[in-house]
C-alpha positions, 0 to 999 in steps of 0.5 A: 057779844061773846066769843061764842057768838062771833066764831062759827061751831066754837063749843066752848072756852077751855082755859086761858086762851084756848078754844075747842072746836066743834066738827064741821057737821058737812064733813061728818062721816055717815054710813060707816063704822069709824074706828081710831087708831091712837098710841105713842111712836112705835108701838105698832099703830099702822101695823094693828091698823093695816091688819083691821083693814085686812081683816075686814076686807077679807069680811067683804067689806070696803075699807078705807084706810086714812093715815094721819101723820106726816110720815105717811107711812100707815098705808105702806104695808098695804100698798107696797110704798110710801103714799104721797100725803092729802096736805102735800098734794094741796100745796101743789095744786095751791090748796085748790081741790077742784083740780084734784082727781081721787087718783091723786091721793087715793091708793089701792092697796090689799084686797081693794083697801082704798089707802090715804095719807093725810099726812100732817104738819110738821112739828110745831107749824100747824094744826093736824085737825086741819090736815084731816078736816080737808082730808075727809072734806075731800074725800066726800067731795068725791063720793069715796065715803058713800061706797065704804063700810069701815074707815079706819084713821091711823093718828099720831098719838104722842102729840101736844096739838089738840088738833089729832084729836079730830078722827075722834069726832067721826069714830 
């Protein structure tokens, strides 16, 4: 038996060691336009992000803005202040979702833009693909996916972990 057949949505080995991961397709993302947003530190990612969610909100679209780093600030010029993130919120109900209420992650911001922090883990403790897996997995447990026209992932770009690259596979 390879170690294809022994770990669930494995695509395929890549390099000594390595694994790369397919998407869960229960957490796919349907009906909307997905964009990513990507780029080093400062160069105006949440800033450019922020703008597209305006932009299209003032088009009459519903938008939801996902930032994914764990400085969750990538919603702040829409809502006036920093967000508590998805991941933070799951530790404090023991990563069990039920508990939660989309009011306890979700933030409206400009022009009804629906605002969340994925936040992340902190360099070099863990998987950011996590971070944003149970992020939209929770987002769609609650139905906040069916009434939106465009998502709009704000990522980190300047990481080493494989794992940002997960809004790639909904864009």
């Amino acid at each position: 038996m390879s170690p294809r057949d022994e770990i669930p949505n494995l695509r395929g080995l890549d390099g000594e060691g390595s694994v790369q991961v397919a998407l869960d397709p229960s957490v796919r993302i349907d009906g909307a336009k997905v964009f990513s947003v990507y780029g080093k530190g400062g160069i105006g990612k949440s800033t450019t992000s922020s703008n597209l969610s305006a932009a299209f909100s003032m088009m009459g679209k519903r938008v939801l803005q996902i930032g994914c780093d764990p400085k969750h600030d990538s919603t702040f010029t829409l809502t006036g202040r920093l967000q508590p993130t998805v991941i933070d919120i799951l530790k404090e109900v023991d990563f069990h979702s039920e508990e939660l209420r989309p009011e306890d992650y979700v933030a409206t911001g400009f022009n009804g833009v629906k605002c969340v922090e994925a936040g992340g883990p902190p360099a070099g403790t863990g998987c950011g693909g996590y971070v944003v897996g149970q992020t939209v997995k929770l987002l769609k447990q609650h139905h906040l996916l069916e009434d939106t026209d465009v998502v709009i992932f704000d990522v980190l770009g300047d990481v080493v972990c494989g794992g940002f690259a997960a809004p790639l596979q909904h864009a």
